[in-house]
C-alpha positions as CSV (number, residue, x, y, z in Angstrom):
1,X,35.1,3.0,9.8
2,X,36.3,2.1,6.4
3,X,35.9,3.8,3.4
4,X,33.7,2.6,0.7
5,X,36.3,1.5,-2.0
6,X,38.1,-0.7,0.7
7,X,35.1,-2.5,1.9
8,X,35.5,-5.9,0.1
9,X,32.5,-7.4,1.8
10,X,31.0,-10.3,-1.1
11,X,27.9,-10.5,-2.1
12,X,26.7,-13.5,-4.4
13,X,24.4,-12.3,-7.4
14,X,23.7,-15.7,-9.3
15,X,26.8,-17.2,-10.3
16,X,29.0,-14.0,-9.9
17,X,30.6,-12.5,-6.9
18,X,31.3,-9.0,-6.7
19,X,32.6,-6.9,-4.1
20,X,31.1,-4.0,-2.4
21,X,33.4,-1.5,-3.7
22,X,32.5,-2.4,-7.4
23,X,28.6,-1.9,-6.9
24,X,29.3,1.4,-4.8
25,X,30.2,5.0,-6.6
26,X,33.5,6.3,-5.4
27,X,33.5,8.8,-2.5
28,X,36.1,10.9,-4.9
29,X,32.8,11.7,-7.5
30,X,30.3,12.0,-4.4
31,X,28.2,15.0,-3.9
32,X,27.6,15.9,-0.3
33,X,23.4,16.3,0.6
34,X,22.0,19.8,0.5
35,X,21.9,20.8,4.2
36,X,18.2,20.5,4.0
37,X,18.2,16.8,2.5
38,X,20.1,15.3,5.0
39,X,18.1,15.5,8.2
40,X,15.0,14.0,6.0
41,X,17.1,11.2,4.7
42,X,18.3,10.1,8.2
43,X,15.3,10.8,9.9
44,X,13.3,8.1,6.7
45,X,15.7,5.7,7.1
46,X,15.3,5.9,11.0
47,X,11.7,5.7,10.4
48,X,11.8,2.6,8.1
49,X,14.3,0.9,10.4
50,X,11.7,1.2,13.0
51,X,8.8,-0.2,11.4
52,X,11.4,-3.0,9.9
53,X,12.3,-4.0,13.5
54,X,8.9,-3.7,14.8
55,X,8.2,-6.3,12.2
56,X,11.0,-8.4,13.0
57,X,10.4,-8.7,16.5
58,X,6.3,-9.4,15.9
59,X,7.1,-12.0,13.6
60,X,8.9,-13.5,15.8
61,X,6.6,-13.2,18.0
62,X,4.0,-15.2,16.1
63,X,6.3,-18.1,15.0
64,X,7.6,-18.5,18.4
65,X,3.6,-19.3,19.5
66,X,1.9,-22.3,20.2
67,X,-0.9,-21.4,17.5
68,X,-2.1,-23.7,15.0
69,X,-0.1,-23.8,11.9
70,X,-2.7,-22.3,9.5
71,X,-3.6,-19.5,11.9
72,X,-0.1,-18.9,12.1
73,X,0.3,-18.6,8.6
74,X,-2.9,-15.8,8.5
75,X,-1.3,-14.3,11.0
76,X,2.0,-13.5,9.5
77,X,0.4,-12.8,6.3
78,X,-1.7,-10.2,8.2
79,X,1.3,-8.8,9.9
80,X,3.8,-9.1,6.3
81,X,0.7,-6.9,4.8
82,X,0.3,-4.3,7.7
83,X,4.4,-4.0,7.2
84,X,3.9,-3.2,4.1
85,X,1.4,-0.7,4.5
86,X,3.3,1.3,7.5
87,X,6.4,1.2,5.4
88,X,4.4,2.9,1.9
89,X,4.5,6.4,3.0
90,X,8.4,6.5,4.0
91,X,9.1,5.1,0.6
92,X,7.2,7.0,-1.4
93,X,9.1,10.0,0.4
94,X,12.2,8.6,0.0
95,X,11.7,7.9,-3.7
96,X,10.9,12.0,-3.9
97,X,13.7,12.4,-1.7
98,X,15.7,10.4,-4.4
99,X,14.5,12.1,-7.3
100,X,15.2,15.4,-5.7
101,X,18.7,14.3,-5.2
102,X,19.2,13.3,-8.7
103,X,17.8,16.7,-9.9
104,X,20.4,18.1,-7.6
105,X,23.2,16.2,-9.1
106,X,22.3,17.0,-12.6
């Protein structure tokens, strides 16, 4: 696997192109997770990965039907809001997870 400074994957951000190694710190200045932090970060990312490909695969689900276009259209909205609601409480813990972090790293 390569390290973060030689990944030189692009990404386009308006008119600029930057590489991933200048929007990613350097593994030289990175802290490793508490042992306790780790397990909870893996285990909400697997979580939201979940529900992210659960989403994927019901949407398309739904496009791939023979519905009418404008139930179609509720339909995805439906799902696009349920999404959003089985994804709230992994983020919220994540974003304490986050903040702990940072308090760690102060």
């Amino acid at each position: 696997m390569q390290s973060f400074e030689r990944r030189q994957t692009r990404h386009l951000r308006g008119n600029a192109v930057t590489t991933e190694s200048e929007r990613l710190p350097s593994r030289a200045n990175a802290r490793p997770y508490t042992p306790e932090i780790t397990p909870m970060l893996q285990s909400l990312l697997a979580a939201l990965a979940d529900i992210d490909l659960a989403y994927e695969s019901d949407l398309e689900v739904i496009q791939n039907s023979a519905i009418d276009g404008v139930l179609k259209q509720r339909a995805i909205e439906n799902l696009q809001q349920q999404h959003r609601e089985r994804r709230k409480p992994s983020v919220r813990q994540l974003t304490a997870l986050q903040h702990r972090i940072q308090a760690i790293a102060a």
